[in-house]
N, C-alpha and C positions, 0 to 999 in steps of 0.2 A: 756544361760541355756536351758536345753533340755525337763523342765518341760514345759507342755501344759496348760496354761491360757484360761477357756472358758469365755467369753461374751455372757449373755443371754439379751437378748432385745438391740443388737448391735446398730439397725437404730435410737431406742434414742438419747438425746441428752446427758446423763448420760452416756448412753453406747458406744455411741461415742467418747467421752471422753475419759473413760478407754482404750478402743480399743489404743488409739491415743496416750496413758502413757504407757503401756506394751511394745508397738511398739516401743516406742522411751527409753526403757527401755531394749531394745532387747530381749525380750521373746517373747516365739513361742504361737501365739495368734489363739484362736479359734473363728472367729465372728457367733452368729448366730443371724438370723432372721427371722421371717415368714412368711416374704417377698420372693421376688426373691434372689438367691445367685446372687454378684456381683463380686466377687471377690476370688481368689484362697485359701482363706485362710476363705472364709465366709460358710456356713451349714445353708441351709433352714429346719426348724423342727418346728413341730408344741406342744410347752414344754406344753401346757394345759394338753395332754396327757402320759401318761406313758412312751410308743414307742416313741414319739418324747422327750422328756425331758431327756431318756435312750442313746439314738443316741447323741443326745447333750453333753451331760457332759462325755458320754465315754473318757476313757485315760486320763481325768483331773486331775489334783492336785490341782487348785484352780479352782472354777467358780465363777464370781460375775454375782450378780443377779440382774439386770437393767429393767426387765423386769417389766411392770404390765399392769392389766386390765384396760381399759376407766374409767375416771374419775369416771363417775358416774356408774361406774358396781363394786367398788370396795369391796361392803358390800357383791353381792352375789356371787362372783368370786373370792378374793384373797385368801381366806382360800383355798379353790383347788388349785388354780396356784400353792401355795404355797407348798403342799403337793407332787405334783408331783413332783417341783423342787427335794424336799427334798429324793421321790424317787431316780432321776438320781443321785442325789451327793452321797446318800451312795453307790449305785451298783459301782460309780464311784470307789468309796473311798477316794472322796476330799475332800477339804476344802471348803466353803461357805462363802463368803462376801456380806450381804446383802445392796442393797441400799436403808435405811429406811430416815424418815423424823420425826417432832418435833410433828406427833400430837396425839400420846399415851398420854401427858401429859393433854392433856386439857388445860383452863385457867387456869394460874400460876400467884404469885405476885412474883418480882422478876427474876433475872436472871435463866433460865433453865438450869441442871444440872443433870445428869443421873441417880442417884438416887433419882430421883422423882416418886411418885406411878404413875399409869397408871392410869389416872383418869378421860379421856376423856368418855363425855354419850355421845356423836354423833356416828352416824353410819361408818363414816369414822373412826376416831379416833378409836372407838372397833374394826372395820378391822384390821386397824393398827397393833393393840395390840394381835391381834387373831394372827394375821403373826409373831409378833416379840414372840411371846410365843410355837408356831411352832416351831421355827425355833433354839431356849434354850433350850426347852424341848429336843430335837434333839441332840443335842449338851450331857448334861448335863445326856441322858440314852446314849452314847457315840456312837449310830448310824455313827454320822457325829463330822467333826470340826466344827465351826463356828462364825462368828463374825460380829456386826450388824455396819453401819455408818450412823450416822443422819445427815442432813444437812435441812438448811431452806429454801428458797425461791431462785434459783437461777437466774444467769445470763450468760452468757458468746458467744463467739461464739457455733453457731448452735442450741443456744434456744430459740427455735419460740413458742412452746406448753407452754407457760409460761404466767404471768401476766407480768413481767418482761422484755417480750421480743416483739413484734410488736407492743404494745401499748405506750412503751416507744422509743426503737431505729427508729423503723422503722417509726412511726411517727414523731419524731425528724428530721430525715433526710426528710424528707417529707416536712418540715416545720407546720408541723401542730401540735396539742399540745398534748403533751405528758400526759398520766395519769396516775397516781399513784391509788391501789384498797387500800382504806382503808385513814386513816387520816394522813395528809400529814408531819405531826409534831412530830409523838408516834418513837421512834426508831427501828427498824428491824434489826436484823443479816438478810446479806443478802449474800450466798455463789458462787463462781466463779467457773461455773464449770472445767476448767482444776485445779482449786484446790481442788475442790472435788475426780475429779480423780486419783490425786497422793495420796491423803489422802487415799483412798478405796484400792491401791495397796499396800501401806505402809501398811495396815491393812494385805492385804493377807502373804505379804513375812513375818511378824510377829507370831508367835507362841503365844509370851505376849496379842495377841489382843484380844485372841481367849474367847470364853464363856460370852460375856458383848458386850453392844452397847458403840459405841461412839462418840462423839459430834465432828464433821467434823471443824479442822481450817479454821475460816472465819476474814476477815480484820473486824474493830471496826464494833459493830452497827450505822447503819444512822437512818435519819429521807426520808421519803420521799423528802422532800423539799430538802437536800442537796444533795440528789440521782439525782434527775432531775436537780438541779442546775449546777452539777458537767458533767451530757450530755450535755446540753446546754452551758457551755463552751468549753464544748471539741470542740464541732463541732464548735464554736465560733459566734453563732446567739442570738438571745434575746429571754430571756423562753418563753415559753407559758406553762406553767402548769395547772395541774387541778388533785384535791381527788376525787374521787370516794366514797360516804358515801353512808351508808346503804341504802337509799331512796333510791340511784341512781344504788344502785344493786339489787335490789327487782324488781325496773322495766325493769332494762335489764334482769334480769332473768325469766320475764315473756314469751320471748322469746329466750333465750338463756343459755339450760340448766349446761353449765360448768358454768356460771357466776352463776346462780341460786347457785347451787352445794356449792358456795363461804360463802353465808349466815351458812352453821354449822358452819366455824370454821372463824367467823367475828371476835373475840375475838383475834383473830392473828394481826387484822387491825386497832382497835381502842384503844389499848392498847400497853404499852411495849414488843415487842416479840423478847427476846433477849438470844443467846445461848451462855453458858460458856464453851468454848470445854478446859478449862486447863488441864482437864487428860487426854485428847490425848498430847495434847503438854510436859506434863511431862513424857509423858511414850516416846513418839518416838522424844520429840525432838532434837536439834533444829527446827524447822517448817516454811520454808518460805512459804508466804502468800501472793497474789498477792493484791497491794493496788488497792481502790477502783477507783484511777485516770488512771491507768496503765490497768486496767481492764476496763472498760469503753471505754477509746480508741482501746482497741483490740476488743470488739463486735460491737462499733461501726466501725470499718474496714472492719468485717467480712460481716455486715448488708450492707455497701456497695456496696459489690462485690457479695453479698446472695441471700439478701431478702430486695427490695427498699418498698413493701408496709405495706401503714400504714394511 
């Protein structure tokens, strides 16, 4: 196909991803970054701004949005990012696939489901929510197309910026013990990123996706403990695990402001935090899903030949 897929926040590990699903999907892919350009097909821009978010998404048809602010900048920064994107994508004339996450919702009882209110009071969460209401509004006075993907907590190769990722793998392989943030027993939907990626492209090549968010297919919810159970056999050594509970992130957070960051939305960690993506799956499927054993062995491959610390 001769339409141009842009990737905004490419050097992610989300946007690497996609990059790495388009490609293998053969469309003609636009990486960008803010970084250095590496590659023939990669565009350094800087999308906080007008001029670069303009430069970026020019000649698109579709862009997904991978991008976002440091963790802890997200309450005074995504509403702008945000707007600018929505800049380039109309001048573009594209489409919009956002890469959102579970915490508009707030604490929930029950499986999460998209028609759920927006009913996070934390400041991330209102981000969130400020973004995904951007971005429908957008949509809905016919500016732009657009369509949002949520996904929960991920894992896979190349994600290191994660709870998920150097404190579980890379420790593992390390021999040292792996921890889990939050109670090691409550279930978690927990998503794979190269299945997120297919998920967010199947979103773009869809027209049906357009105007509504949607809950990302992810393999059954775990608990921690068979999450770590399930590394530690793979790699075939004897657990060492450990939860992390509130105490023990209050005090890392004393000097470590992303852990800190982790106390709003605790309520993810001690509780049920489980997502029902069935109306993705009845709207595009069939949906293969990489299972949780097959997935595991591949970041733990990845982690080997990546990233040994931990």
């Amino acid at each position: 196909m001769s339409e141009l897929h842009v990737v905004l926040g490419a050097t992610g590990a989300i946007g690497k991803a996609v990059v790495a699903e388009l490609t293998a999907r053969g469309r003609q892919v636009r990486a960008v970054t803010r970084g250095a350009a590496t590659g023939p097909r990669d565009l350094r821009a800087d999308i906080t701004t007008l001029e670069g978010a303009s430069a970026a998404c020019d000649g698109a048809a579709v862009v997904y949005q991978c991008a976002q602010p440091g963790y802890t900048r997200w309450a005074k920064e995504f509403a702008g990012l945000t707007r600018t994107v929505l800049a380039g994508v109309e001048a573009a004339g594209a489409k919009l696939v956002m890469a959102d996450n579970l915490y508009v919702y707030g604490p929930v009882e029950g499986p999460m489901t998209e028609d759920l209110p927006h009913a996070a009071d934390g400041s991330k969460g209102r981000a969130r929510a400020e973004v995904d209401r951007l971005i429908l509004d957008a949509h809905r006075s016919g500016r732009i197309r657009a369509t949002l993907g949520r996904a929960s907590d991920y894992y896979g190769p190349g994600g290191v910026n994660t709870v998920l990722g150097p404190p579980v793998f890379a420790a593992a392989l390390n021999g040292k013990t792996a921890r889990w943030m939050g109670d090691l027993d409550q279930p978690h939907t927990l998503n794979y990123l190269p299945d997120i990626a297919a998920a967010l492209v199947t979103l773009g090549e869809h027209e049906q996706a357009d105007g509504r968010a949607w809950h990302l297919p992810a393999a059954e919810a775990i608990t921690g403990r068979q999450f770590l159970d399930t590394v530690w056999s793979t790699i075939g050594a004897t657990p060492k695990i450990a939860g992390l509970g509130r105490t023990t992130q209050r005090l890392i957070g004393l000097f470590n402001p992303i852990v800190r960051e982790l106390g709003e939305t605790w309520y993810q960690r001690d509780q049920p935090f489980v997502s029902d993506d069935t109306a993705f799956r009845d709207a595009f499927g069939p949906v293969k899903v990489t299972s949780h054993d097959q997935a595991v062995s591949a970041t733990l491959d990845w982690y080997r030949h990546h990233h040994r610390e931990g």
